[in-house]
Every structure is written in structure tokens, then in C-alpha cells.
C-alpha positions in Angstrom: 21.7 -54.1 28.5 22.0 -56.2 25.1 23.8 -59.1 26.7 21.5 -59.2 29.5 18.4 -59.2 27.4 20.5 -61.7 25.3 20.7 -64.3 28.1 17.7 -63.8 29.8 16.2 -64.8 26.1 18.2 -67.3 25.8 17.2 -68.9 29.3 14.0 -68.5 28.2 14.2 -71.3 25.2 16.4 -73.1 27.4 13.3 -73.7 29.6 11.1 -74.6 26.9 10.8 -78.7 26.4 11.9 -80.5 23.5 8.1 -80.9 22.6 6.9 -77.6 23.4 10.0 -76.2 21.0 9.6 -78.9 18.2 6.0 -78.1 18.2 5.8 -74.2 18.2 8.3 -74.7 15.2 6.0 -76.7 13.1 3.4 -74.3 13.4 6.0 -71.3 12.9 7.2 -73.0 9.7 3.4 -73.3 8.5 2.9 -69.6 9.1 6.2 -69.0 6.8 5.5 -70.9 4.1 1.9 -68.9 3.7 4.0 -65.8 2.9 3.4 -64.1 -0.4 7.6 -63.1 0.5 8.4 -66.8 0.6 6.4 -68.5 -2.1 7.6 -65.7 -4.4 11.1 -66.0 -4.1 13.6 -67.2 -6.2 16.7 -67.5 -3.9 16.5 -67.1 -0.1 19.1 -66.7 2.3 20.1 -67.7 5.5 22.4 -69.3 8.3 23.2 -72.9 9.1 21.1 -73.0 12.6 22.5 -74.4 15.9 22.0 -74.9 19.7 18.1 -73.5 20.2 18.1 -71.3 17.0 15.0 -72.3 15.1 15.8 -75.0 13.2 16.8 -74.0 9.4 17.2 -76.9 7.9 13.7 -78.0 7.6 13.3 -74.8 5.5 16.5 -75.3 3.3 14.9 -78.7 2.3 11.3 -76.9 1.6 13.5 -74.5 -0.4 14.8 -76.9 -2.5 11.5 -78.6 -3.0 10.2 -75.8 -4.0 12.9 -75.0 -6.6 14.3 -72.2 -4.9 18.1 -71.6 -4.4 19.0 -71.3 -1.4 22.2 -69.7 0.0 23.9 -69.5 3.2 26.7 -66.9 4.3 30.1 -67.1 5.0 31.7 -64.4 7.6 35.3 -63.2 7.4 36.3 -61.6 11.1 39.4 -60.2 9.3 37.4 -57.5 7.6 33.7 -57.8 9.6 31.8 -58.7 6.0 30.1 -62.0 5.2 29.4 -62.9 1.7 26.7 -65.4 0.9 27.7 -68.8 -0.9 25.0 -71.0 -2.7 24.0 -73.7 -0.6 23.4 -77.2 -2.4 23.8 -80.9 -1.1 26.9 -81.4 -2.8 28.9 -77.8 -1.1 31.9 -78.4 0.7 31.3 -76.7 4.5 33.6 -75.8 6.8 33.6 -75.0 10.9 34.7 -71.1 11.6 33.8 -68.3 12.9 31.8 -68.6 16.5 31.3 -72.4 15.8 29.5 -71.5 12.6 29.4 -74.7 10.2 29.8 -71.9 6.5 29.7 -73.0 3.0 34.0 -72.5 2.1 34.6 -69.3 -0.2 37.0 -71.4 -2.1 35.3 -74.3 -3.4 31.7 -72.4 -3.8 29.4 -70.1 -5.7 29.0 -66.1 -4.0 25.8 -64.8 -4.4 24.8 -61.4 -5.2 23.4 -59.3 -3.0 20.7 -58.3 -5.5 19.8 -61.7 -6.3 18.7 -62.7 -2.7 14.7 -62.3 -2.9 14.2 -63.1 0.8 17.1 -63.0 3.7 15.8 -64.5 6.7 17.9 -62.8 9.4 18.9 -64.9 12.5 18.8 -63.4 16.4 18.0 -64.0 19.9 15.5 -61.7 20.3 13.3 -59.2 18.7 10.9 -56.4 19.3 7.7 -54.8 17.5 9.8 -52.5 15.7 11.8 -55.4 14.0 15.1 -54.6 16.0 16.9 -57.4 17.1 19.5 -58.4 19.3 21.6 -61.0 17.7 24.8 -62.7 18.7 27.2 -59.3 18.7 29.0 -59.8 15.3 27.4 -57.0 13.4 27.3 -59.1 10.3 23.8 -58.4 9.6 23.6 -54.8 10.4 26.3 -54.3 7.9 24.6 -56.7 4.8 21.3 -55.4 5.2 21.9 -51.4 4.9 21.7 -51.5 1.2 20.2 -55.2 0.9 17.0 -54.3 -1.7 15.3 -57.3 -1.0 12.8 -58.6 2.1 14.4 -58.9 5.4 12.5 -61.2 8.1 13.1 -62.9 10.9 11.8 -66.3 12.4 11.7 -67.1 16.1 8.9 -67.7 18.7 7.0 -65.4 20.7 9.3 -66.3 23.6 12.2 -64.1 21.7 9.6 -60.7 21.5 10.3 -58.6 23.7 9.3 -54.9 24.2 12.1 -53.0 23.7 15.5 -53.6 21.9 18.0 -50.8 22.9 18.6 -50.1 19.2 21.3 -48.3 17.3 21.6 -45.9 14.7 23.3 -48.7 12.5 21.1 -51.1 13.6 18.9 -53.1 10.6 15.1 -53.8 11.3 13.3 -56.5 9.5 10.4 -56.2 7.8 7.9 -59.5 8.8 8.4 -61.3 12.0 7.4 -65.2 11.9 6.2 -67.0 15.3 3.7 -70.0 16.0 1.3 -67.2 16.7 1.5 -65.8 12.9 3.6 -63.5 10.7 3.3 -59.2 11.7 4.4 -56.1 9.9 6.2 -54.6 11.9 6.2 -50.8 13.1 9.3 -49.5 11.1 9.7 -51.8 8.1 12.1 -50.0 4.8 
């Protein structure tokens, strides 16, 4: 059921035209930078984007602007954990896991889990509920169970969907960002 919601999602943004995408961003980005989570936070996290992800690096660079620190994670298959790595101009990034371009855990800074203010939380789809169906790692649903900060996720209102089969160790977020705005959602921590 998850993999077919996954690609029916994913055909979905493949549909969508460079313009209509690029635009629906810009306006998603606006609606993000409005949150009272995002101008107050010190240190945001959150992944390297490819393919038809939204586009993160426009927000790394609003990050920076706006002094915050900005980190980016780093997943280890061996043991099913990802650690976060502070993300700067100057860190050394490697290729890995699924493709993933990751900061390397050698030549970098981790990050505490307790100092991440704001963790936006990638996936392919979402639902009102702030369930989400990401790529099938886990990572996530693993980082967020004790993660004390705000959890939210960006994506357009192409990726909503009605229902996501969820699981008991399944993670919602707390805001979801689209073009149309930012929502509460139903079972935020």
C-alpha cells in the first residue's frame, strides 16, 4: 500500500512542469519563512534535496542569512541511525547511502539532538494527521521519537493525501508547509 501511494505521488510531481514546480515552491518557501517556528530558530535541520524533492537549498542559504546554523544528517545503514553534522560552505560532503550527497562524520561537527530548534522532515507524501510516507529507511521515525524540538514538513499539496497507512512507530509532524499555506495538523506532540 505505502509503495503504491509512494509512486503514484511521485508520478504526480513528475507531471507537474518545471514552471508550475519552480513556482509553487516560491510561494511554499514564502509561507515558511512566515513561521513563528522558523524565524525563531537557532539551528534547523534537514536533508541535501534531490530529484523532485522540494528544493532545500534555497532554504539552507536563507538559513545562513539569517544567522542560523544549519545542519544536515548523515545515515549509517550498518546500525539504521543518522546523526546530524553541521552544514557550512566549507564541509567536506560525501555520496552514500540511496544516492544521498551527506556531510562526512569524519571531517565534521555532530549536532545534538537537543540543539536542533526546527527539523524539517523530508517524504513523498503526507496526510492531515502529519503521517508521512517517506523513502522506506526509517531514519526519521527513529530520530524523531524523543526529538524535543518542532518537526515539520515541506511539500506541495500534490503530496497530501487522505490517508497514510500509519504505524505504531511512525513519527507525525507538527506543521505542514504547501503553496496553499502552513496547517496544524490533527495529531501534533
Amino acid at each position: 500500500m505505502k509503495k503504491n501511494l509512494r509512486l503514484q505521488t511521485l508520478e504526480r510531481l513528475d507531471d507537474m512542469s518545471s514552471e508550475e514546480f519552480e513556482h509553487k515552491t516560491a510561494l511554499l518557501y514564502k509561507h515558511l519563512f512566515q513561521l513563528t517556528a522558523w524565524k525563531q530558530a537557532k539551528t534547523v535541520a534537514m536533508t541535501m534535496s534531490r530529484g523532485k524533492e522540494i528544493p532545500t537549498r534555497p532554504l539552507i542559504e536563507a538559513a545562513w542569512q539569517h544567522g542560523k546554523t544549519v545542519c544536515v544528517p548523515t545515515c549509517f545503514p550498518q546500525t539504521k541511525e543518522m546523526t546530524f553534522y553541521e552544514y557550512t560552505s566549507q564541509t567536506k560532503m560525501t555520496s552514500s547511502y540511496f544516492g544521498l550527497t551527506e556531510p562526512d562524520p569524519v571531517n565534521s561537527t555532530a549536532i545534538e539532538k537537543t540543539a536542533i530548534d526546527l527539523m524539517i522532515v523530508p517524504g513523498v507524501c503526507f496526510d492531515a494527521k502529519g503521517y508521512r510516507i517517506g523513502y522506506g529507511g526509517g531514519y526519521y521515525d527513529r530520530y524523531l521519537v524523543d526529538y524535543p524540538g518542532e518537526a515539520i514538513a515541506v511539500c506541495l499539496s500534490v503530496q497530501q493525501i487522505a490517508q497514510v497507512p500509519a504505524e505504531i512507530h511512525d513519527i507525525p509532524v507538527s506543521i505542514i508547509v504547501t503553496e496553499k499555506g502552513a496547517q496544524m495538523v490533527a495529531s501534533s506532540k
